[in-house]
N, C-alpha and C positions, 0 to 999 in steps of 0.2 A: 165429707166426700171431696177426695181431695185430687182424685182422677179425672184424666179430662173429660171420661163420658161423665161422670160425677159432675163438674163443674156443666158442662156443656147442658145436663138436665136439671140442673138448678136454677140456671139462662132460662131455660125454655118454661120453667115454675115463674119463674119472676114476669116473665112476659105475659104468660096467661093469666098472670094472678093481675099486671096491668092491665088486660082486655075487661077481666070481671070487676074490676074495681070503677073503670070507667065508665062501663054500661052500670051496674049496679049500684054502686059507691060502695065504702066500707062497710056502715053499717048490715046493710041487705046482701054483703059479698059471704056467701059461704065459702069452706075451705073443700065442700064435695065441688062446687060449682069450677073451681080455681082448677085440680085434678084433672076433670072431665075435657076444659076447654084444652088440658095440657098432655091429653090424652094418656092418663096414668091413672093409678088408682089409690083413693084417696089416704090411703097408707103410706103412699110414694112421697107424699105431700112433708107429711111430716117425721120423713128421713130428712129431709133438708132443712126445715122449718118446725121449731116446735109447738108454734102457732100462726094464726091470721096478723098477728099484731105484729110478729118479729119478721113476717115475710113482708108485710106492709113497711116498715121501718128500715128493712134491708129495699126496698124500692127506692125508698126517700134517699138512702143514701147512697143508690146506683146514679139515680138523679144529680143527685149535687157532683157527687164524682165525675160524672160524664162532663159536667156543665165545669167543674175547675181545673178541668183539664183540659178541655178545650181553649177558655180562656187564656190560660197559659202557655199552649199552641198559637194562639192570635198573637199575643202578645211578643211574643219571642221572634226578634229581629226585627220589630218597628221602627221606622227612621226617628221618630220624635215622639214627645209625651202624647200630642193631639194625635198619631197612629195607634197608640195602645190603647187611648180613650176609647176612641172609634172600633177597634178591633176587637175591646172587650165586652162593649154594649152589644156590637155585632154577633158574636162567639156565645151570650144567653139569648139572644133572642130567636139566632138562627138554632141552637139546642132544643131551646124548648119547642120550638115549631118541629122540628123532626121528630120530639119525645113526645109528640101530643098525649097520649093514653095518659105516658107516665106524670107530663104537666098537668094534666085535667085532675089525677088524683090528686096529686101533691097538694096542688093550687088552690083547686075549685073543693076538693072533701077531705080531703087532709087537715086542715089547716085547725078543728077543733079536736077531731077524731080521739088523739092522743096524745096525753102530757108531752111525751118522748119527741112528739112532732115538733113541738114549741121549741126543746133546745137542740136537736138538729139544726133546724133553722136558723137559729140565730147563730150555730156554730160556724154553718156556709155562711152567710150574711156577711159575718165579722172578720173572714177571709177575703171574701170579695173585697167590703171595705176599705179592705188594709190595703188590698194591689190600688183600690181605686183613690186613697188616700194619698199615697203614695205619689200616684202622678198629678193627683190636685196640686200635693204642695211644689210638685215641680213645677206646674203647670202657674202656679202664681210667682214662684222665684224668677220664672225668664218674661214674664210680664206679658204669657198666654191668657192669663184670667187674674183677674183684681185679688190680692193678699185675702185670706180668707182660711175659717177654720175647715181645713180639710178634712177632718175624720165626718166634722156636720155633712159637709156637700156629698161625701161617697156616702154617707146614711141614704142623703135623696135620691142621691140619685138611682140606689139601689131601690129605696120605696116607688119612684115613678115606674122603673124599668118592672117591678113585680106589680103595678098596675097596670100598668100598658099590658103584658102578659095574663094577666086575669082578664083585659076587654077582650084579646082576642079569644081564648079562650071559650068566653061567651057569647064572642061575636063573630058569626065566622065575616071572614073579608079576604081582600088580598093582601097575604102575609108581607110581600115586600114590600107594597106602599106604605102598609102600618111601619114595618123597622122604617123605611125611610123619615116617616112624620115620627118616631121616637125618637132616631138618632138625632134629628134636627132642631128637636125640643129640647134634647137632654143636652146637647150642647150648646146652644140658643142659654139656656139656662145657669148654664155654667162660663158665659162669658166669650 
């Protein structure tokens, strides 16, 4: 469906198929329930989607799309390595706090659901990574943060930043003192 009411009702699948995944999780999410929130019928569904699993999988990967692109908007035209640092911790955190629904599945029920989740996952990860590796090793060349294996520190920092987003998550608070105590930590931490 390659038309834009085509595309534009496949948006509107994927956003409801978020709202049911969120309230319900995966397992308990039907694909009549997904339909109905989307107001179509349940044939509609799987014009677009040939199952629950490839509609759930095309989520994850709106997710990370939205989220690597973003980051590479922050990123783009920062004076220094410590502005990219900051703009890209900035650019997942403020994501996933706008994509709640779609963070809550990824995050919170996603994460065993299916094999497919597993190397999605680690595909963005390794992306991230790489941009946040990248300016670790700058970042220790101009004697921003002490010589060090960068690819290890953008692993952590990417693991803290996906726990911090897992507390809130489960925790509701205010979003922006949270990024503020993550930013503060992850760079606190990184020298």
């Amino acid at each position: 469906m390659s038309s834009p009411n085509g595309e534009r009702r496949r948006q509107e699948l994927l956003r409801a198929a978020a709202a049911v995944f969120a309230r319900r999780g995966y397992e308990r999410a039907k694909v009549a329930e997904i339909a109905e929130q989307a107001h179509v019928a349940t044939g509609t569904f799987y014009l677009y989607f040939p199952s629950k699993e490839e509609c759930f999988l095309d989520l994850v990967a709106q997710l990370y799309e939205i989220v690597l692109a973003r980051v590479a908007r922050a990123r783009h035209g920062a004076p220094d390595v410590l502005r990219k640092l900051e703009a890209s911790i900035a650019a997942v955190l403020e994501t996933f706090e706008e994509e709640r629904d779609l963070a809550s599945v990824v995050l919170l029920q996603g994460s065993g659901s299916l094999p497919q989740m597993a190397e999605r996952l680690r595909s963005v990860e390794q992306h991230l990574a790489a941009l946040l590796g990248e300016d670790l090793h700058e970042a220790g060349a101009v004697g921003l943060i002490a010589p060090g294996d960068s690819e290890l520190r953008a692993h952590l920092v990417i693991g803290a930043m996906r726990e911090a987003l897992l507390y809130r998550l489960r925790h509701q608070g205010a979003p922006q003192a949270q990024d503020a105590a993550v930013r503060e930590f992850l760079l606190r931490a990184l020298g």
